[in-house]
C-alpha positions, 0 to 999 in steps of 0.5 A, a space after each residue: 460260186 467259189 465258195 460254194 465248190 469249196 464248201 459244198 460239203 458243210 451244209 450249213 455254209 453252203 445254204 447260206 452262199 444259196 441265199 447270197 445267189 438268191 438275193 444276187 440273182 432275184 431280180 437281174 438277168 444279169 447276174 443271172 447269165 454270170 451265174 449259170 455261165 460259171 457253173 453255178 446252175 451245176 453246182 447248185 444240182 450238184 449241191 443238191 444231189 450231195 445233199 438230197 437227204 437233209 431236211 427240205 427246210 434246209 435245202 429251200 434257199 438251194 431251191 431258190 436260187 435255181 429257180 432263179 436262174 431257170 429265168 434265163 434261156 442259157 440256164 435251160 441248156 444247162 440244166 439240160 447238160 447236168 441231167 437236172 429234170 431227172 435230179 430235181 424231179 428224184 430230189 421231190 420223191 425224196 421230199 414229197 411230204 415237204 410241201 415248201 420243197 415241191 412247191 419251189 421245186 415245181 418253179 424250177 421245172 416249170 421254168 425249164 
């Protein structure tokens, strides 16, 4: 996560981190509620806002790792917090021609 906050402006760096948490988080609860307890569901809204421009392609493994996340029930209030209902749902007006991008970002919604 660290990472991610402290390049979060480099694109290209921060979806590779995206990938690292994806494959961290996939399959263990675990380190789902580590992630999301250390801000890494905000980050990761945040990453997308700052981002919300790029290409869906690029933004996918940010996608990703929050569906991942959205798993757990600590991530739902999270979300809730950090406004990401109304974030992801501007970021699929932005991307409505991405079908890869919407299809991860209805995950994420139907999860919270």
């Amino acid at each position: 996560l660290v990472l991610l906050q402290e390049n979060h402006s480099d694109l290209q760096i921060s979806m590779k981190v995206c990938s690292a948490l994806e494959t961290l988080t996939f399959n263990i609860s675990e380190n789902r509620a580590t992630v999301v307890k250390h801000g890494g569901l905000k980050a990761l809204v945040d990453l997308l806002d700052e981002h919300k421009d790029a290409s869906g392609t690029l933004l996918r493994p940010a996608i990703d790792a929050l569906w991942n996340l959205t798993f757990e029930e600590v991530a739902v209030d999270a979300a809730t917090e950090v406004g990401a209902i109304e974030r992801i749902a501007a970021l699929m007006l932005t991307h409505r021609n991405e079908a890869s991008l919407i299809a991860g970002a209805c995950a994420v919604l139907l999860n919270l």
